[in-house]
N, C-alpha and C positions, 0 to 999 in steps of 0.2 A: 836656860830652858832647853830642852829638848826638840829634834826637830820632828814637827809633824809627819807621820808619813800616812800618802797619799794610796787610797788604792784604788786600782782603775780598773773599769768595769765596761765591758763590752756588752750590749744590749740590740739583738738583732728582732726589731719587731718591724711586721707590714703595714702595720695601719698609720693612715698617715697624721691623723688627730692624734693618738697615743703616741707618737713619737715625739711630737710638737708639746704634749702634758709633759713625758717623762724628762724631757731636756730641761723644760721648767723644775721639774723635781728636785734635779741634782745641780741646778744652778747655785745656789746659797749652799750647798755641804763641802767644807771644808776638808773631810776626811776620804770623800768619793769621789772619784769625776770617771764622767760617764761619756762615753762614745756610742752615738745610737744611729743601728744604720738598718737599712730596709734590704736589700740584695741578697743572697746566701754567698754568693760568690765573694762581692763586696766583704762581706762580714769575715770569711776564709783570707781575705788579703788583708786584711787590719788583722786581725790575730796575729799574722803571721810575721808583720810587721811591730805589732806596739806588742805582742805577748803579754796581751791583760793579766790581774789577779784573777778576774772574775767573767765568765761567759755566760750570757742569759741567753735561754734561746726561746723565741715567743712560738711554744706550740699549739701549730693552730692545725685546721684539717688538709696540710699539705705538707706537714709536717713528717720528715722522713730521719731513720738512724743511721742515715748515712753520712746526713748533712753534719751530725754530730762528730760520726768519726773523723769527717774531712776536717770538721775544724781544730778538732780533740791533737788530729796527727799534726795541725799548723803549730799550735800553742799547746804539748802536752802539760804543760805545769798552771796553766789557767782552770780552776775551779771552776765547772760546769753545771747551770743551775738550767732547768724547766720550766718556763714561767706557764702556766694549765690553766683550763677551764675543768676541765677532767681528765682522768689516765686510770689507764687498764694496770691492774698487778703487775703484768704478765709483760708491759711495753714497759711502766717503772724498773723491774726487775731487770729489762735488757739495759735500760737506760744508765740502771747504779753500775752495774758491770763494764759501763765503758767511760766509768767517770765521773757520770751525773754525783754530788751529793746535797743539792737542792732540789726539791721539787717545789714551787711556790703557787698558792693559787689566786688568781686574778682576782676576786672576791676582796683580797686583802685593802685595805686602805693604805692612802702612800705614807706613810710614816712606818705600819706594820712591815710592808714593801721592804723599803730604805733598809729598817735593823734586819730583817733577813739576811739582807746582801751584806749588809755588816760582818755579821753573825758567821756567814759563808767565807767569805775576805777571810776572818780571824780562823779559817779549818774547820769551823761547824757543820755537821750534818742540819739539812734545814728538811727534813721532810718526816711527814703525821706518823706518829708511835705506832699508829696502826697500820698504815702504807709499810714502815719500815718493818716492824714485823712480818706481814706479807709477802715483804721481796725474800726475807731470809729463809721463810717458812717452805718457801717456792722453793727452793735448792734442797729443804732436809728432806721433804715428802717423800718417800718409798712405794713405787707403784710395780702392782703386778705385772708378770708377764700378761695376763689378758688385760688388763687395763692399759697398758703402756698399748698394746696391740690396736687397741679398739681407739685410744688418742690419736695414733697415727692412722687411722683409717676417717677420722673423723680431719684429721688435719688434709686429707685427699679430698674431701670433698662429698667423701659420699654419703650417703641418707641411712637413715634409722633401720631399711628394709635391707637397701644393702650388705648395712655392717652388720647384721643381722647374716645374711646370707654366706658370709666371705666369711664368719667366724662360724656357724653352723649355731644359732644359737634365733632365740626368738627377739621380736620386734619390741616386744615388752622388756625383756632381760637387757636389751641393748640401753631402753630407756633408763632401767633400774642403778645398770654401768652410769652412766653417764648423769644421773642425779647427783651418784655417790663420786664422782669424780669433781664435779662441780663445789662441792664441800670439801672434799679434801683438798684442793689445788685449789680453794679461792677463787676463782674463775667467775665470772656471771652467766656465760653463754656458751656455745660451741663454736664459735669465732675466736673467743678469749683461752680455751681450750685446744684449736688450733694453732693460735700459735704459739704454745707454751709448747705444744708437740712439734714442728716445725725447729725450735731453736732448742729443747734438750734430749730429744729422742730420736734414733735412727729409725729411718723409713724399711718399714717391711719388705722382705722380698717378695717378689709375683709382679703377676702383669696387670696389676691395680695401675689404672691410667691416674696420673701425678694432676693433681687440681688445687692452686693456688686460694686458698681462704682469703676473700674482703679483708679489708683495712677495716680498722673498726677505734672506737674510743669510748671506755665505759668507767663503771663506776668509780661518781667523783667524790672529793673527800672533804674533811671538815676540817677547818684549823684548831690544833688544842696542841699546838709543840715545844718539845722543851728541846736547847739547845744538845749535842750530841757531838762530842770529840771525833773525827776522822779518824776511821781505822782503817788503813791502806789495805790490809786483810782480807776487809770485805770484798774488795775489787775482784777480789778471785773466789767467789760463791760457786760458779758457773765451769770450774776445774778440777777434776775430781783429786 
């Protein structure tokens, strides 16, 4: 017989009842074993030490891309999954781009759970046909110069009357923009909007004072996925 092999799964969640369930989880799986740790730091130094197959990261509303890359750069060969309540396009899209190719959502039952992680282990893509679409669709979209214009005026911070003003154009026309851009770029909001402009479009010149857009977390998703071969390819959407 063959030998089993083992794949190990790094799982950095805060809560402290969900840590104490998940450890139960993975106690009886034979095929998984799971290291679950609450610290982000903590979690950066186990990476970097056991260099898992698999990195969950529990995003929750303190939830940063940074923390991703720090631990992406400890353990680049570990498979990085998402574990959501919700997620924006717009944070998915940055997220596939540095790696991510799980997104899972909480919602899920532990056994749904478990074969995700499996499913990820074995190079599957584990995130909703319709997300995954989204993210790709996010890179082909073709925006005007006054659209791209009006994104980045809306990624500064400023108001309907404003961008209105700074484009010479009316308060209505700007809403009409901004409908139409909401549909094309999948977006929900002008938060979701900002920072799609922020992370692929150059900031206008002028003396437009620079204003940081909220954190934000929006439209969440349904489970209906089928598994999705890893295409390294993807990882570079965001390259021209």
């Amino acid at each position: 017989m063959g030998t089993l092999e083992i794949a190990t799964v790094l799982i950095h969640c805060q809560h402290p009842i969900l840590t104490l369930g998940i450890q139960a989880l993975f106690e009886k799986r034979s095929d998984l074993r799971a290291v679950v740790t609450a610290g982000a730091e903590r979690a950066i130094d186990i990476a970097r030490s056991i260099q898992p197959d698999v990195i969950v990261l529990d995003m929750n509303s303190e939830f940063d891309l940074g923390f991703l890359r720090a631990i992406k750069r400890q353990s680049p060969d570990s498979k990085a999954v998402l574990w959501i309540e919700s997620i924006s396009t717009e944070l998915a899209f940055q997220a596939f781009n540095l790696g991510v190719i799980g997104i899972i959502n909480k919602t899920l039952s532990p056994e749904e759970f478990v074969q995700d992680l499996r499913s990820v282990a074995q190079g599957n893509i584990r995130i909703e046909p319709e997300l995954m679409d989204a993210i790709i669709m996010a890179k082909t979209v073709k925006l005007t110069k006054r659209e791209s214009e009006l994104v980045m005026l809306v990624a500064q911070g400023l108001k309907n009357k404003e961008i209105g003003a700074e484009l010479n154009i009316t308060e209505n026309t700007v809403k009409a923009y901004l409908s139409r851009l909401f549909q094309k770029l999948n977006v929900k909001d002008r938060l979701d909007l900002a920072l799609y402009g922020l992370k692929n479009l150059k900031a206008p010149s002028g003396p437009i004072e620079h204003r940081q857009p909220n954190a934000f977390l929006s439209s969440a998703f349904s489970r209906n996925a089928a598994p999705r071969a890893f295409d390294p390819s993807l990882l570079h959407l965001n390259k021209d």
